[in-house]
C-alpha positions as CSV (number, residue, x, y, z in Angstrom):
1,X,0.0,0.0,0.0
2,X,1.4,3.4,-1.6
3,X,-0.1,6.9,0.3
4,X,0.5,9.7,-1.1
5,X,0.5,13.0,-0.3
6,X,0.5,16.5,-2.3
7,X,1.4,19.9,-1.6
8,X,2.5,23.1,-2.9
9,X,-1.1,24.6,-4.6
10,X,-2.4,28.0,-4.5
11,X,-3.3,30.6,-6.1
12,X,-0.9,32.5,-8.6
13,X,-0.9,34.8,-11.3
14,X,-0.4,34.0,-14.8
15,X,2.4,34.6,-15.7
16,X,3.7,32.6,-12.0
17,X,5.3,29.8,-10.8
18,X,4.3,26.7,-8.4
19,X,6.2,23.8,-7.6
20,X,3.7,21.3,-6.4
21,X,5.4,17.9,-4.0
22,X,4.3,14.8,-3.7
23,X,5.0,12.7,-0.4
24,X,5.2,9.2,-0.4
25,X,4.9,6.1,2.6
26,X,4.8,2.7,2.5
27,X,5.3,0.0,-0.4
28,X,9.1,0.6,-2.4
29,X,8.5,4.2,-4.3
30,X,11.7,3.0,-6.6
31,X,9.7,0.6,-7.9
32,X,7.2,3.1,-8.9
33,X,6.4,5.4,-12.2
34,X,5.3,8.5,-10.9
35,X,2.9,11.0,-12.8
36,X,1.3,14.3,-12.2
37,X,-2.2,14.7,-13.3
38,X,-5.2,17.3,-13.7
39,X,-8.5,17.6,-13.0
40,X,-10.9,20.4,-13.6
41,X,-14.9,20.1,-12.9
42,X,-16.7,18.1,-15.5
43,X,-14.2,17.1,-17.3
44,X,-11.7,13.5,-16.8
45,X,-8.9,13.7,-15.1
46,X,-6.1,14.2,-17.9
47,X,-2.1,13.5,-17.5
48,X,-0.2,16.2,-17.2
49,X,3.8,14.7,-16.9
50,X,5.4,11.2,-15.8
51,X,8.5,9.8,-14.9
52,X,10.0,6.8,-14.3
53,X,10.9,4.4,-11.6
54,X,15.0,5.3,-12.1
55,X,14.0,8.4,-12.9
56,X,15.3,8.3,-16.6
57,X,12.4,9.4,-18.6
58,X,10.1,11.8,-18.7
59,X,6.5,12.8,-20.3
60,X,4.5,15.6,-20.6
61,X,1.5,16.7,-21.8
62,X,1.5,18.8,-25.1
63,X,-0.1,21.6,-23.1
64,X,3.0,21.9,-20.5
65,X,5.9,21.3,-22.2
66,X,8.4,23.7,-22.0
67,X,6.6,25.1,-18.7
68,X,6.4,22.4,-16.5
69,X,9.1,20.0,-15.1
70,X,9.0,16.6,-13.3
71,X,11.2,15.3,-10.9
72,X,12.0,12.6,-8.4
73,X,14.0,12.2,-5.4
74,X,13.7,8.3,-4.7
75,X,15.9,9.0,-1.7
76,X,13.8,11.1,0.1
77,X,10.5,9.2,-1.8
78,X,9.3,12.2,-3.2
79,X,8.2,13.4,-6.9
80,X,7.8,17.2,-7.7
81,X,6.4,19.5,-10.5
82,X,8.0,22.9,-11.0
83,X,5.3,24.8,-12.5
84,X,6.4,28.1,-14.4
85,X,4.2,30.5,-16.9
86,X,1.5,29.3,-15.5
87,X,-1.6,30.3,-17.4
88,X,-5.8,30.1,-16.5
89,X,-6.0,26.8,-18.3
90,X,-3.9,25.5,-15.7
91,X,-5.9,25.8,-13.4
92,X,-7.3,22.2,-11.8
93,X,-6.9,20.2,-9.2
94,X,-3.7,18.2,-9.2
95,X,-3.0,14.6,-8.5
96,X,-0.3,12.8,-7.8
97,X,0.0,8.6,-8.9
98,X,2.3,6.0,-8.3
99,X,1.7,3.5,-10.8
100,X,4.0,-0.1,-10.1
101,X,6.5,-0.1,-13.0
102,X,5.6,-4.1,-13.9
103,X,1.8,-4.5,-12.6
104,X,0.1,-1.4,-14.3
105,X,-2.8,-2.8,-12.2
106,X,-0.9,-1.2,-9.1
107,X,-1.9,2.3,-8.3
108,X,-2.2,4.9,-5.8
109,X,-3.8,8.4,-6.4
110,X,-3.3,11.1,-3.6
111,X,-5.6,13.9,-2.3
112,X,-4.6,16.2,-4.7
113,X,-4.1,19.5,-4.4
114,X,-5.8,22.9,-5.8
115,X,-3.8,25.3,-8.3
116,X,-5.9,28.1,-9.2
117,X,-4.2,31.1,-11.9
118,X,-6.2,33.8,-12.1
119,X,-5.4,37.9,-12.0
């Protein structure tokens, strides 16, 4: 059993910058993909960025690269998106997942976290 837990929303200006962290406890998080993703109100959840287990290779969403960056720290069990020119269409609630790197049936969501830009 995988918890996670997010942090780092808000509220920012577009234009801003946001790093969001994910926490996680319990299970091994090196044997874990990791992934950012984004929800806004009536709409599915949609993927924002990913990264490996090793932390080799990344993904993003067409709609963040170049702005965002994902990160992992399997030391300290912890995943992080640095957010910059942020934009309104950002805005959503974000979720972290851990997702087992050989049984894609093996996944953890967090709480998630608000990120709201906005002038």
């Amino acid at each position: 059993q995988v918890q996670l837990v997010e942090s780092g929303g808000g509220s920012v200006q577009p234009g801003g910058s946001l790093r969001l962290s994910c926490a996680a406890s319990g299970g091994i998080f090196s044997l874990y993909n990791m992934g950012w993703y984004r929800q806004t109100p009536g709409k599915q959840r949609e993927l924002v960025a990913t990264v490996t287990s090793t932390g080799g290779s990344t993904t993003y969403a067409d709609s963040v690269k170049g702005r965002f960056t994902i990160s992992r720290d399997n030391a300290k069990k912890m995943v992080y998106l640095q957010m910059i020119s942020l934009k309104p269409e950002d805005t959503a609630v974000y979720y972290c997942n851990a997702t087992h790197e050989l049984f894609s049936g093996s996944y953890y969501w967090g709480q998630g976290t608000q990120v709201t830009v906005s002038s």
